[in-house]
Residue frames as qw, qx, qy, qz and C-alpha x, y, z in Angstrom:
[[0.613, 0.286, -0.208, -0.707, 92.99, 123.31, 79.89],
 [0.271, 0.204, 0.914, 0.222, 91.72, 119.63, 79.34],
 [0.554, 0.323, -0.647, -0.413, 91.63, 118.03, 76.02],
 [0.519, -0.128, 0.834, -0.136, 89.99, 114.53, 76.62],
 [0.231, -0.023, 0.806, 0.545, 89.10, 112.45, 73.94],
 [0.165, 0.792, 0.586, -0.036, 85.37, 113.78, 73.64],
 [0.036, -0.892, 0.135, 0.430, 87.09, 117.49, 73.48],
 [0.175, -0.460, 0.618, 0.613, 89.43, 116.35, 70.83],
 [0.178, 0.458, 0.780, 0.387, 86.49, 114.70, 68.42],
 [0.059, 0.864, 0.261, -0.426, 84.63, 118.08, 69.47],
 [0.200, -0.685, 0.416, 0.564, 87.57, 120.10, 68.09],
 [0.345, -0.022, 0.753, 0.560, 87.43, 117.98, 64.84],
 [0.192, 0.696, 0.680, -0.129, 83.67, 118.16, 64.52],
 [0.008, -0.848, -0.088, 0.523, 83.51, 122.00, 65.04],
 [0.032, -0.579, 0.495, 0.647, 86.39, 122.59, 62.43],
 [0.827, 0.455, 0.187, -0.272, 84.10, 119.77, 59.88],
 [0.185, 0.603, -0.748, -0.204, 87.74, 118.08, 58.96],
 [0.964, 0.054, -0.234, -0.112, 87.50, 114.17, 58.55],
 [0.762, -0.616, 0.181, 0.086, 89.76, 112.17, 60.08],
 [0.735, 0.351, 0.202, 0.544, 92.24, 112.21, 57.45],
 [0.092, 0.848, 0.217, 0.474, 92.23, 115.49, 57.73],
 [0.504, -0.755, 0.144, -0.393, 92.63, 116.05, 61.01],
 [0.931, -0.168, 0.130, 0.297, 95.36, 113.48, 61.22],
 [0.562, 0.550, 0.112, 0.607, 97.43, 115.43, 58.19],
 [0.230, -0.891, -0.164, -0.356, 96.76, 118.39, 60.38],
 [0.740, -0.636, 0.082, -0.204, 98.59, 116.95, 63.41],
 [0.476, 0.444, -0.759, 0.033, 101.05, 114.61, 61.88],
 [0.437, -0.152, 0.877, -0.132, 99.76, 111.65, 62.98],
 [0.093, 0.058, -0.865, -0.489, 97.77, 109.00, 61.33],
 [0.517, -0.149, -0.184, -0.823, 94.13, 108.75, 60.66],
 [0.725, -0.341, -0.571, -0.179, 94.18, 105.62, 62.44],
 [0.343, -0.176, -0.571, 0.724, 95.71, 107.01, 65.86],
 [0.158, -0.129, -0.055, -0.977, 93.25, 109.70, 65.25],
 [0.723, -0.049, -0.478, -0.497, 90.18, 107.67, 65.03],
 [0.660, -0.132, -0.702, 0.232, 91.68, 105.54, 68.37],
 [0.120, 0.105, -0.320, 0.934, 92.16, 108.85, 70.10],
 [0.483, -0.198, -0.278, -0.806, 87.96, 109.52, 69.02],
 [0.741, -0.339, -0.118, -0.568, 86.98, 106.29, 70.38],
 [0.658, -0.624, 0.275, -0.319, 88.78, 105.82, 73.63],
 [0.926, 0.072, -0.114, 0.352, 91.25, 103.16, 72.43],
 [0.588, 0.126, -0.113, 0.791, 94.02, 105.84, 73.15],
 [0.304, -0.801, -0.346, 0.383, 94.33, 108.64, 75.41],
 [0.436, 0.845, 0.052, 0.306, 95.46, 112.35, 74.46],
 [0.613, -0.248, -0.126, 0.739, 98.89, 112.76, 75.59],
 [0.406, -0.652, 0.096, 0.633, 100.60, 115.46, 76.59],
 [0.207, -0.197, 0.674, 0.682, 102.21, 115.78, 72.76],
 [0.080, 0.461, 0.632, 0.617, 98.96, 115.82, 71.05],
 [0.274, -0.831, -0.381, 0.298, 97.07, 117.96, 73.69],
 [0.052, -0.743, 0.162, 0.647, 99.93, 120.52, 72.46],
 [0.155, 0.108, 0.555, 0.810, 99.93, 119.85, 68.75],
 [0.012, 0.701, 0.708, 0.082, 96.04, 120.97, 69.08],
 [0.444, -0.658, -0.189, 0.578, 97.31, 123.92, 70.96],
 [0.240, -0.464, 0.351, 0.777, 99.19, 124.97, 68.38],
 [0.121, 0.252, 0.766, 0.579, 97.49, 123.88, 65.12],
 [0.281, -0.792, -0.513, -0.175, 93.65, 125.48, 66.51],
 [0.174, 0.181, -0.345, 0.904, 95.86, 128.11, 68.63],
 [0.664, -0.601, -0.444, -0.006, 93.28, 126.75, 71.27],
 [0.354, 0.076, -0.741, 0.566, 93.35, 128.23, 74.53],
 [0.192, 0.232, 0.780, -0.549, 90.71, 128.35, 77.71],
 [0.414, 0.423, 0.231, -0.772, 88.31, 130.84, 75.73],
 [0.481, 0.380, -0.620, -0.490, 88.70, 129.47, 72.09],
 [0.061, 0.083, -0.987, 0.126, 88.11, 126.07, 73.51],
 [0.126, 0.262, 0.631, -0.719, 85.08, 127.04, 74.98],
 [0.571, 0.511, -0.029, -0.642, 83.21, 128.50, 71.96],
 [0.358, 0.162, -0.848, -0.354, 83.94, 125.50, 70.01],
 [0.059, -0.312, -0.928, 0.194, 82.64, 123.08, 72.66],
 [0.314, 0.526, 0.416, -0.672, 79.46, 125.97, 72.95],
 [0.508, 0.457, -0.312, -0.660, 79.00, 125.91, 68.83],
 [0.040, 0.039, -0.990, 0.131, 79.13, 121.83, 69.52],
 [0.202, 0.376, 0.663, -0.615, 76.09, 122.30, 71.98],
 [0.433, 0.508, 0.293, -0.685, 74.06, 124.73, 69.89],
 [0.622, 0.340, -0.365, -0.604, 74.09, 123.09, 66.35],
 [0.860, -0.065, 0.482, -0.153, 74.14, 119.49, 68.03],
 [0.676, 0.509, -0.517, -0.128, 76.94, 118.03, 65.92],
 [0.754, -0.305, 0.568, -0.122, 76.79, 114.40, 66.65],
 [0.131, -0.241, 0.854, 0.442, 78.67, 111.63, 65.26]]
């Protein structure tokens, strides 16, 4: 399953957490979060599975996020 950094600001989007949020979520910080969003840092391995687990994401669940993305056009 890839998680690149457009799939992991998807994944925030969809769930309508802020980046604070969505940092707290992960245990990381809202500024590694926010580097992750815009390409200053890549999604390891280690956050690719905390997503995994926290969104118990996998091929199909991935999918319908990134397809409820598409159809209500949430853009930054």
């Amino acid at each position: 399953m890839l998680i690149d950094n457009n799939t992991f600001y998807i994944i925030r989007k969809v769930h309508q957490l802020t980046t604070y949020q969505m940092a707290d979520k992960l245990g990381y910080s809202q500024t590694y979060v926010s580097f992750i969003e815009r390409g200053v840092e890549n999604v390891t391995d280690n956050v690719k599975n905390q997503l995994i687990e926290v969104f118990g994401l996998d091929a199909e669940k991935l999918a319908e996020i990134k397809a409820i993305y598409k159809k209500f056009n949430l853009s930054k």
